[in-house]
Backbone bond lengths (Angstrom), bond angles and torsions (degrees), N, CA, C in turn:
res aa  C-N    CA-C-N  psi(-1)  N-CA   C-N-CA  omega(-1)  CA-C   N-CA-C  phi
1 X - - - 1.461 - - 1.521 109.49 -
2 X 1.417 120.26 132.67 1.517 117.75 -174.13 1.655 96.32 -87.41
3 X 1.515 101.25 161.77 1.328 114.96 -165.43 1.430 121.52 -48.59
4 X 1.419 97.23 -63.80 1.957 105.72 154.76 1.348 128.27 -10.36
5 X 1.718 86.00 -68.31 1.870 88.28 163.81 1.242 132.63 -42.32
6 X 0.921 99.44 -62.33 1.937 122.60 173.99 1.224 114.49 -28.36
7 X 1.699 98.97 -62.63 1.362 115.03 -167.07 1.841 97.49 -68.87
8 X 1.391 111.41 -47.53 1.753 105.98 -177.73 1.599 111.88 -50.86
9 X 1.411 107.65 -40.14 1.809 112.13 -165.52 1.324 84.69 -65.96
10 X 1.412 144.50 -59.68 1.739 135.17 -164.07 1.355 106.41 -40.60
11 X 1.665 103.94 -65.39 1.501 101.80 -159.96 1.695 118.78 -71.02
12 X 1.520 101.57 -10.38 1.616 110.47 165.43 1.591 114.41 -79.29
13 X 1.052 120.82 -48.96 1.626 132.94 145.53 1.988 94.30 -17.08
14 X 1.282 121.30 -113.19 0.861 127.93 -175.74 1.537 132.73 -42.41
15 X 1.468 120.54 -0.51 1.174 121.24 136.40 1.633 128.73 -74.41
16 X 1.403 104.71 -50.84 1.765 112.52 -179.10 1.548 99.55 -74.96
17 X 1.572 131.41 -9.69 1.478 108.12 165.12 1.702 117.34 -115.55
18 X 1.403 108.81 54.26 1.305 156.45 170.22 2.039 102.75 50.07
19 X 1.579 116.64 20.36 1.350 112.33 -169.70 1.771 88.73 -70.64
20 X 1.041 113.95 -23.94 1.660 103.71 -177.08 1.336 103.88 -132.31
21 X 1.764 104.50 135.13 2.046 96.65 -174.42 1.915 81.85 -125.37
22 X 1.479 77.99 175.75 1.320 91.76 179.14 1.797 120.86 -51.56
23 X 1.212 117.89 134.73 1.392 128.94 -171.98 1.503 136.99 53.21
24 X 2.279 83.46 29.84 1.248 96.83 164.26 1.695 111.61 -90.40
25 X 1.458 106.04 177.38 1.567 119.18 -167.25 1.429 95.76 -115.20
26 X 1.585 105.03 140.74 1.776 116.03 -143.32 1.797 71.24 -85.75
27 X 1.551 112.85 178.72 1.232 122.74 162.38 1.135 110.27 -73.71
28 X 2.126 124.08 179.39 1.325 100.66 179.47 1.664 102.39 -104.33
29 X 1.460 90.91 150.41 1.696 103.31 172.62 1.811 120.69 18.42
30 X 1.434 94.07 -86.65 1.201 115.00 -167.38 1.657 104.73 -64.41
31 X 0.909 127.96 -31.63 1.515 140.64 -176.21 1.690 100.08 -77.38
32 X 1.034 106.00 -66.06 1.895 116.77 -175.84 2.102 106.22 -47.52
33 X 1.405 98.98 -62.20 1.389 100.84 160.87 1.041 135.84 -41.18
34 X 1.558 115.76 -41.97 1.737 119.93 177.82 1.121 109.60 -62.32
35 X 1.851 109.83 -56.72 1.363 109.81 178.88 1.611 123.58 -57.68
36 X 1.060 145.60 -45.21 1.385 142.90 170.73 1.335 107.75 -70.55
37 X 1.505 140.74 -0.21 1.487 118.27 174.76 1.183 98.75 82.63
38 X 1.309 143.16 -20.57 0.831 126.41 -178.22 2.195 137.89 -62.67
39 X 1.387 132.49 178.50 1.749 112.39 147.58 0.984 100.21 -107.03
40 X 1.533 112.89 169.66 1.570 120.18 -150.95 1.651 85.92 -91.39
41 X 1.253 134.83 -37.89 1.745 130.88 -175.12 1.812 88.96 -48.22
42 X 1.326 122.51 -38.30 1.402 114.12 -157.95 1.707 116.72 -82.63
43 X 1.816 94.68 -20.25 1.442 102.42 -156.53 2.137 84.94 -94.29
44 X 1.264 93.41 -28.28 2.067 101.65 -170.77 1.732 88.69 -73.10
45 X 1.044 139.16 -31.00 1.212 126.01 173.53 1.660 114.18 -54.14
46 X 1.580 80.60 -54.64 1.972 84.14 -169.80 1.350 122.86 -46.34
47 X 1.678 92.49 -41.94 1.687 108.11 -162.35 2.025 100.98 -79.17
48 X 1.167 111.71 0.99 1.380 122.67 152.40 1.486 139.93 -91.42
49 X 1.412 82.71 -36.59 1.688 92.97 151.00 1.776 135.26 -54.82
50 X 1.829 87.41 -37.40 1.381 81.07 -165.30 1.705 83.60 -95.19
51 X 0.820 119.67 -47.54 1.559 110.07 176.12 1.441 129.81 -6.80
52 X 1.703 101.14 -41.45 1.637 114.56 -173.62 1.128 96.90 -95.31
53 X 1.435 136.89 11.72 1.571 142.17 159.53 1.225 134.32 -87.24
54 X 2.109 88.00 -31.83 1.541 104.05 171.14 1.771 105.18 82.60
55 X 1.312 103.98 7.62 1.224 97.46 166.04 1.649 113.12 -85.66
56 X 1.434 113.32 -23.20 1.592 115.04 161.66 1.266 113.44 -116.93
57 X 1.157 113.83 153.21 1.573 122.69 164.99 1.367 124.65 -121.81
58 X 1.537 118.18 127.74 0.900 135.90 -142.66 1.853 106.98 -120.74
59 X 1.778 103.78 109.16 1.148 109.72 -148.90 1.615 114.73 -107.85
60 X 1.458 123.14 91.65 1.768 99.40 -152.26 1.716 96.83 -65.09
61 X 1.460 100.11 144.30 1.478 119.09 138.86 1.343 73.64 107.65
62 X 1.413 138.92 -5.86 1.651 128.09 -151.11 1.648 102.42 -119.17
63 X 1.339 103.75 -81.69 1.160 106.73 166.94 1.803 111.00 166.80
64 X 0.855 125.16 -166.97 1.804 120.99 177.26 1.565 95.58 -104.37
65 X 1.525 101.29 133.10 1.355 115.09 166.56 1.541 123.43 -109.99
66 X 1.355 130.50 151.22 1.784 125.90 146.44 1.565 97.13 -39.38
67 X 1.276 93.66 136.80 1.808 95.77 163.59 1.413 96.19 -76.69
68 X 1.911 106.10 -162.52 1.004 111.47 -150.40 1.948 93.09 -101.96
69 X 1.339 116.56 4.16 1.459 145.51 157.84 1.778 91.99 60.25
70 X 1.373 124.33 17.78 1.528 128.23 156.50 1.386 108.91 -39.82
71 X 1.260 92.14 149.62 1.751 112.76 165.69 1.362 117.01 -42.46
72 X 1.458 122.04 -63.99 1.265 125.42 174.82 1.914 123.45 -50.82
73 X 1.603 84.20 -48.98 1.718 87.88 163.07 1.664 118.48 -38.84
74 X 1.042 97.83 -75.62 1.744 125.57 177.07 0.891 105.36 -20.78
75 X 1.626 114.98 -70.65 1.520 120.51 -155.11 1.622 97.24 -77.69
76 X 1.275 159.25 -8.65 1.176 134.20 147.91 1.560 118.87 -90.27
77 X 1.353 128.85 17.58 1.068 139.86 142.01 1.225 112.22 -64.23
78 X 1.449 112.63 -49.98 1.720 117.71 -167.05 1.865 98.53 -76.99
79 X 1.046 107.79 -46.55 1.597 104.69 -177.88 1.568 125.97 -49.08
80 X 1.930 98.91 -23.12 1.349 105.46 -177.46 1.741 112.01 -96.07
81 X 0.877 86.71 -21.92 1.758 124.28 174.31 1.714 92.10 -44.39
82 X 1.590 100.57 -70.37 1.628 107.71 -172.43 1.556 100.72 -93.42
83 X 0.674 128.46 -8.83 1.747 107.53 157.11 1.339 125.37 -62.17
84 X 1.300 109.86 -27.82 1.843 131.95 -164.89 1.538 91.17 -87.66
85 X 1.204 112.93 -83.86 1.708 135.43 -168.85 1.756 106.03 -50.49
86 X 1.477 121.24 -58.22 0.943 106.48 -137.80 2.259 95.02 -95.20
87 X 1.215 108.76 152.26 1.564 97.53 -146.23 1.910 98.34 -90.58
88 X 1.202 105.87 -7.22 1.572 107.17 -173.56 1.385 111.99 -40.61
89 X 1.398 116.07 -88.98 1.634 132.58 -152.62 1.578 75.72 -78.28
90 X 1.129 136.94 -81.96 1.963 130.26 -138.87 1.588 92.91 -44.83
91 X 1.065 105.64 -76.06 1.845 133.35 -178.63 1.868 98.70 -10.85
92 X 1.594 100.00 -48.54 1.669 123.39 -167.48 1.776 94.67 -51.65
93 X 1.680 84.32 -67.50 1.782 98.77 -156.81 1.257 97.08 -74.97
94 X 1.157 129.93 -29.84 2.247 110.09 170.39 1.330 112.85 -61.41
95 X 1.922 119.46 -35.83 1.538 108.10 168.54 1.183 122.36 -27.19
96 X 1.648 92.33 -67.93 1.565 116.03 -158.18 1.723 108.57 -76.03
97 X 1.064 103.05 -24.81 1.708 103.71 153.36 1.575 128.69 -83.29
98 X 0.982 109.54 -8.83 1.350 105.79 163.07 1.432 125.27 -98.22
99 X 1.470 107.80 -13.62 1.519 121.52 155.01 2.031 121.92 -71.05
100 X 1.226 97.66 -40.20 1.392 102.39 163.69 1.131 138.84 -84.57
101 X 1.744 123.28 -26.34 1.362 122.35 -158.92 1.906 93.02 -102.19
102 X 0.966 131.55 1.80 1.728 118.61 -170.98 1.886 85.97 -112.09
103 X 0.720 149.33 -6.67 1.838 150.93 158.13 1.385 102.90 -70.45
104 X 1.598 111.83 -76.39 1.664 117.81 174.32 1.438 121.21 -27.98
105 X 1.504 107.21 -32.47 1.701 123.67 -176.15 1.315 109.56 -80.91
106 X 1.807 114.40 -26.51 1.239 102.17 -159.10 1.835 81.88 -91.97
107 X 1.278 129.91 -46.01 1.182 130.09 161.12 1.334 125.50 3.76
108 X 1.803 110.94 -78.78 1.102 130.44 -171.84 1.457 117.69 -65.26
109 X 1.418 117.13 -30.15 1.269 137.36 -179.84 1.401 93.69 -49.26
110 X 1.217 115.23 -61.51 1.430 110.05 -162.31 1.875 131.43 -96.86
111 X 2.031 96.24 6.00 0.682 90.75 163.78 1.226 112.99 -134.18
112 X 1.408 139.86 8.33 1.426 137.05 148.45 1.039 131.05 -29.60
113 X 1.518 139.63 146.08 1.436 128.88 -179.51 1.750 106.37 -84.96
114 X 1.372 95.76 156.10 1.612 83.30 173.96 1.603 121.06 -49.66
115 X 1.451 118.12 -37.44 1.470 109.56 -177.74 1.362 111.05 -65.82
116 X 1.149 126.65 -27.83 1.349 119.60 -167.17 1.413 110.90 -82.42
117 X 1.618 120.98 -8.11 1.289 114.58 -179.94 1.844 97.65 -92.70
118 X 1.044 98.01 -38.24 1.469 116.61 -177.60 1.620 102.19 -30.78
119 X 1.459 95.70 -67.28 1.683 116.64 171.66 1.275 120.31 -45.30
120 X 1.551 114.10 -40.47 1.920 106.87 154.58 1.548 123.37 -18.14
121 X 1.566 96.83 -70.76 1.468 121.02 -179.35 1.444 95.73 -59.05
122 X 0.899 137.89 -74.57 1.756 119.85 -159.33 1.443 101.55 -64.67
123 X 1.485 153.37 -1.91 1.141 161.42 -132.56 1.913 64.39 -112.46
124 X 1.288 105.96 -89.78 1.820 119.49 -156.00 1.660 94.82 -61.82
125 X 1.686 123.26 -21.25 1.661 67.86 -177.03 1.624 98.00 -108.38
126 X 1.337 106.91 43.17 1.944 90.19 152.84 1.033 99.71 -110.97
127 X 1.404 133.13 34.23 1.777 116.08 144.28 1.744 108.70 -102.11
128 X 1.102 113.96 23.11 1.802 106.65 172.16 0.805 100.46 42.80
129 X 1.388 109.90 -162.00 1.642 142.29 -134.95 1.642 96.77 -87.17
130 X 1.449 95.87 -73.26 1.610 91.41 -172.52 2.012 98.23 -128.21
131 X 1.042 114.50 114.54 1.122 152.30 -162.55 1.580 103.07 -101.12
132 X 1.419 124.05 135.38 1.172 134.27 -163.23 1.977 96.19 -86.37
133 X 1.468 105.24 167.96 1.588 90.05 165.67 1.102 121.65 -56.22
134 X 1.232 100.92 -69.13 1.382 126.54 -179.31 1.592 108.13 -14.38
135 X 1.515 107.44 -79.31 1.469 103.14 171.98 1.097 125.64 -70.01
136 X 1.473 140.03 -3.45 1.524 137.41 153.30 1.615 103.99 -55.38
137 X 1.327 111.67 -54.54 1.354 117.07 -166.51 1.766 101.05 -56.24
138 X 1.601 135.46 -52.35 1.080 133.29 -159.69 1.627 115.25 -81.12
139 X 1.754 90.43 0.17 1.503 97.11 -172.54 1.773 107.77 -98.39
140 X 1.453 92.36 -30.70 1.484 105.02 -176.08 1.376 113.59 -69.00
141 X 1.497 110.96 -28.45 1.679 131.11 -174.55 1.931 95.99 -66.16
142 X 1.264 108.64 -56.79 1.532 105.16 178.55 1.198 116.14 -85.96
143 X 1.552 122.66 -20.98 2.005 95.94 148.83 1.248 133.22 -22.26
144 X 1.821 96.71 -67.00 1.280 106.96 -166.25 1.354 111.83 -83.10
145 X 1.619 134.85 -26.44 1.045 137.00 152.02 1.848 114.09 -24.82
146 X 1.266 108.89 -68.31 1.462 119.38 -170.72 2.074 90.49 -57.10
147 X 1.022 106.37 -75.39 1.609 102.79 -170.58 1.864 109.10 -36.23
148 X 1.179 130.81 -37.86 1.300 126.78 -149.76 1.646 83.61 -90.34
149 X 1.680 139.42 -51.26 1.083 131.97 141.39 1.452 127.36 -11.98
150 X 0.951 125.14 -53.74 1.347 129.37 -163.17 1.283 93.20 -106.72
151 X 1.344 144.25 36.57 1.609 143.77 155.80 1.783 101.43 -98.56
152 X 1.664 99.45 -18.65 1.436 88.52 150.53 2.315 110.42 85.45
153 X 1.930 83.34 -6.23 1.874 93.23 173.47 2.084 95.35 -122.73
154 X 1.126 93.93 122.25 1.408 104.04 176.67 1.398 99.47 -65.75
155 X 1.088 145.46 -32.27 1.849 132.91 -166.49 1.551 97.33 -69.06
156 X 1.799 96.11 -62.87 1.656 96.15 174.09 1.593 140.24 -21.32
157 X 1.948 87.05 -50.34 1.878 98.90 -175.89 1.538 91.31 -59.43
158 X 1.447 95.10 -64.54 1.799 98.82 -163.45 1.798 122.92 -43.02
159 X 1.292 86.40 -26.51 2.037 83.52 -171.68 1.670 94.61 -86.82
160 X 1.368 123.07 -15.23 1.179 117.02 -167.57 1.834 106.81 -98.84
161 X 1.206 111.91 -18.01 1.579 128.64 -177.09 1.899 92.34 -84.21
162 X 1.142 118.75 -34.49 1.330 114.64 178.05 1.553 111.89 -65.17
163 X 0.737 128.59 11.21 1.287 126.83 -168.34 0.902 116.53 -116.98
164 X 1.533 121.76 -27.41 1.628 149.83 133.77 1.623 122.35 24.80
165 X 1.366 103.62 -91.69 0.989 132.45 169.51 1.337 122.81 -70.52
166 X 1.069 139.10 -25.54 1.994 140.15 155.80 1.261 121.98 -61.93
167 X 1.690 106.71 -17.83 1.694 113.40 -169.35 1.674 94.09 -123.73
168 X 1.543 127.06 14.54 1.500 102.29 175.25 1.323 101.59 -85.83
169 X 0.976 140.81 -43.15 1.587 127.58 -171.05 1.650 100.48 -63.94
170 X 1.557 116.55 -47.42 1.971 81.16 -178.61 0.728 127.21 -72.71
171 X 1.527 137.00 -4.25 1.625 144.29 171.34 1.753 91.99 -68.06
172 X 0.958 103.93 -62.23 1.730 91.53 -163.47 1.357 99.67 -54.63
173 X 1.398 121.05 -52.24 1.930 112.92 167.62 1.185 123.73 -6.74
174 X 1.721 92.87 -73.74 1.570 119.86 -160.56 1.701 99.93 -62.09
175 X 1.066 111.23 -37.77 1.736 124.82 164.52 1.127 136.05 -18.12
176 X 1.801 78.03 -71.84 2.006 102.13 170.01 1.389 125.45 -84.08
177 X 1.715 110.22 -36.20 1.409 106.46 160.46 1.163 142.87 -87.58
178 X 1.604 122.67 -27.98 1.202 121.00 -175.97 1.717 104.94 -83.34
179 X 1.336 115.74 136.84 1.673 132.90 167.38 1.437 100.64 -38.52
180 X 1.101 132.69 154.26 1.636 127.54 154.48 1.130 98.71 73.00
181 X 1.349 169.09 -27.08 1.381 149.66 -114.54 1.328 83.89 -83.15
182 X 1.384 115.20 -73.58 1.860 136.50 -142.62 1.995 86.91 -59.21
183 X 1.425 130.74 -33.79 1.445 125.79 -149.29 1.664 87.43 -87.54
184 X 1.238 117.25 -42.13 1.551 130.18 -152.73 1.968 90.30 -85.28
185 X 1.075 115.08 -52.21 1.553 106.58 171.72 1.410 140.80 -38.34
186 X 1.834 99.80 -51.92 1.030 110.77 172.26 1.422 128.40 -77.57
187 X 1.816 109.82 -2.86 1.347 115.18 -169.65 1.229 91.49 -86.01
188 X 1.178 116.12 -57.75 1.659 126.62 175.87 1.511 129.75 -29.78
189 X 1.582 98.71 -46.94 1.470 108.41 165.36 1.362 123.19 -63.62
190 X 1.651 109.17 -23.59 1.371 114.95 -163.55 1.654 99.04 -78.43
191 X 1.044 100.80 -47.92 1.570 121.97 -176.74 1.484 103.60 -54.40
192 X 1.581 127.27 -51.81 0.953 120.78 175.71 1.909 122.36 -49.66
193 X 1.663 112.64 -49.68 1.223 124.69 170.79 1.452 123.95 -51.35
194 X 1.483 97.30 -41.69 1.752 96.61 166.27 0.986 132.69 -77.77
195 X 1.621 105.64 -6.92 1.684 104.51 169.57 1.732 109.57 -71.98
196 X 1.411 79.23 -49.08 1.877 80.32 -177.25 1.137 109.36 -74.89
197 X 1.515 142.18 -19.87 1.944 108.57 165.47 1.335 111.85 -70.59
198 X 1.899 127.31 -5.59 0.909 98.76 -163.79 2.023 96.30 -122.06
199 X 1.991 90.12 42.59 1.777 92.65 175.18 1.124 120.05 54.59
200 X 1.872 133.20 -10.62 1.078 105.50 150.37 1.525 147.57 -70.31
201 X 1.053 119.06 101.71 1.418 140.69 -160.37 1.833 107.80 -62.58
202 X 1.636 111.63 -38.02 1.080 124.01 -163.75 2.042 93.71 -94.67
203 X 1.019 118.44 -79.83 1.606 107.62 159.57 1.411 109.62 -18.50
204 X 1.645 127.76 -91.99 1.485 123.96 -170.13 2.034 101.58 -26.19
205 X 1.104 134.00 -65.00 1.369 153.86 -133.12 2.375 84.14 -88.25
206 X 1.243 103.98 -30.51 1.494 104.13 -169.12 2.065 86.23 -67.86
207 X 1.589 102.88 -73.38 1.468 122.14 179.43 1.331 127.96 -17.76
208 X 1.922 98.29 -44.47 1.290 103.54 169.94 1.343 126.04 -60.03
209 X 1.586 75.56 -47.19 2.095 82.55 170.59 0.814 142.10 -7.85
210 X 1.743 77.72 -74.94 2.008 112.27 -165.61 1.844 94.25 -62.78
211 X 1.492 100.11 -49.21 1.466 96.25 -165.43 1.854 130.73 -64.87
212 X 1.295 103.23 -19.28 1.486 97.58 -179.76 1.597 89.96 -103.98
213 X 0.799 160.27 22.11 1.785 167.90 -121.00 1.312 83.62 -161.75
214 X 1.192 125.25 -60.94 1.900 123.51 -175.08 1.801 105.54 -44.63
215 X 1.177 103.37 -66.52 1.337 130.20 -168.97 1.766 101.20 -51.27
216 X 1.264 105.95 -55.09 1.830 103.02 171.71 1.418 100.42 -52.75
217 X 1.354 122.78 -70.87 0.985 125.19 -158.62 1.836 112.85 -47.56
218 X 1.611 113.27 -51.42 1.561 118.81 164.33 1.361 90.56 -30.05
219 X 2.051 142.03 -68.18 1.182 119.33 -154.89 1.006 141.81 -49.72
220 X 1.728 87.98 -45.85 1.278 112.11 177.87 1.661 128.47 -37.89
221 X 1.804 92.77 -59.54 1.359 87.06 -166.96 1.861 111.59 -78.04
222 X 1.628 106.63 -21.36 1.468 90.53 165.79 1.545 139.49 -52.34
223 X 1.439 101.24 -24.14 1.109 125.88 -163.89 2.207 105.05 -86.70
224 X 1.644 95.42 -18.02 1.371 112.48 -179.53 1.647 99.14 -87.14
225 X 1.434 132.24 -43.01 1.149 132.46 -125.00 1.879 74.84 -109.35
226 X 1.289 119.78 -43.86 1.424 117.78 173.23 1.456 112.70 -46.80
227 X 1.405 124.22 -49.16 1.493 121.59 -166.91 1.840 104.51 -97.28
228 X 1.212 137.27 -7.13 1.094 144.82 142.17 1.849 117.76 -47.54
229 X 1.411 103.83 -50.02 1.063 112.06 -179.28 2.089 127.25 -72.66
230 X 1.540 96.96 -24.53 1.505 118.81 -158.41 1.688 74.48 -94.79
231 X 1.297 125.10 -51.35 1.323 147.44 -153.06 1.579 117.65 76.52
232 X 1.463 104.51 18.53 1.563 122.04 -178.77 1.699 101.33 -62.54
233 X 1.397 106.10 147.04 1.333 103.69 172.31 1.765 106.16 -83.32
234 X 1.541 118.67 -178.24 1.554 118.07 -163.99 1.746 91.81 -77.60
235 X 1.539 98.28 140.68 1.150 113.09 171.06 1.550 119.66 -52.30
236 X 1.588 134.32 146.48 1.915 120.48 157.79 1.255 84.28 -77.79
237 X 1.311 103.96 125.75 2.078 123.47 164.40 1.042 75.39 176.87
């Protein structure tokens, strides 16, 4: 289990074994960390994790609270819950994106202008050094945006821009939980850009591969380590 995890199962632990109820106020930082063993990079992840679940709320200048753990809350917690976990529909649209988006690449390679590949590179480096998900995620969305554009077939962009929106919440997931995500992304992207300033069409088109192939694969095994764990057999989806 990566650390994230860890740190999320505690603070879910300590809601369902009532040390925190709804619209209580989390401890602070340094205090919350000591107590779980946890580091605070590991425990500030979690409490972001669950944040985008809405199981916490996250208050600047205030502090992190229990949400208000309502029905309505819940149930789009739970909806995102099974969008992430459960392997049917995501599993679907990374296929079919991983069948489309490493062609589009080899595409664009060869027909982008030099500035526009150029612009790749300045695309990644205005997220610096270490870059929040959040903005990895909105940066990675117009990477591939610009490349599926620049393959130069409007059906392509469009069937491939659809895909958009079904996979932003597990990217930001894969973000907060998986180790490496944010280091391994941006290498990938980089790799991808240097294929195409440097016209290889067949490299760029390999990169893509590897890179949305990663991301299934992240599903996969969450999606293994969930039904290992329940000891449920694989869902029909």
């Amino acid at each position: 289990m990566a650390v994230t995890d860890d740190a999320i199962e505690r603070i879910k632990g300590m809601i369902l074994g009532g040390e925190l109820r709804p619209g209580d106020r989390l401890p602070r930082e340094a205090e919350l960390s000591a107590a779980l063993g946890l580091s605070r990079n590991s425990l500030r992840e979690a409490v972001r994790a669950l944040a985008l679940i809405n199981v916490l709320d996250v208050r600047q200048g205030d502090g992190t609270y229990v949400s208000s753990l309502e029905p309505g809350v819940m149930l789009d917690a739970m909806t995102f819950v099974v969008d992430v976990q459960r392997d049917d529909s995501l599993l679907e649209f990374l296929e079919v994106r991983r069948l489309l988006e490493p062609p589009a690449t080899s595409m664009a390679t060869l027909r982008m202008g030099e500035a526009e590949i150029a612009g790749l590179a300045d695309l990644l480096d205005e997220l610096g050094p270490d870059p929040s998900v959040e903005d990895l995620v909105a940066n990675d969305q117009e990477f591939h945006r610009r490349i599926a554009l620049g393959a130069g077939n409007s059906v392509l962009a469009s069937l491939i821009e659809s895909f958009s929106g079904p996979l932003h919440r597990a990217r930001v997931w894969r973000g907060l939980t998986q180790e490496a995500a944010t280091t391994r992304t941006l290498a990938e992207h980089r790799a991808i850009q240097q294929a195409m300033a440097a016209r290889q069409h067949d490299v760029a088109h390999a990169w893509a591969q590897v890179h949305v192939a990663g991301v299934e694969q992240w599903l996969r095994s969450v999606s293994a380590a969930r039904r290992a764990g329940s000891g449920a057999s694989a869902p029909g989806t």
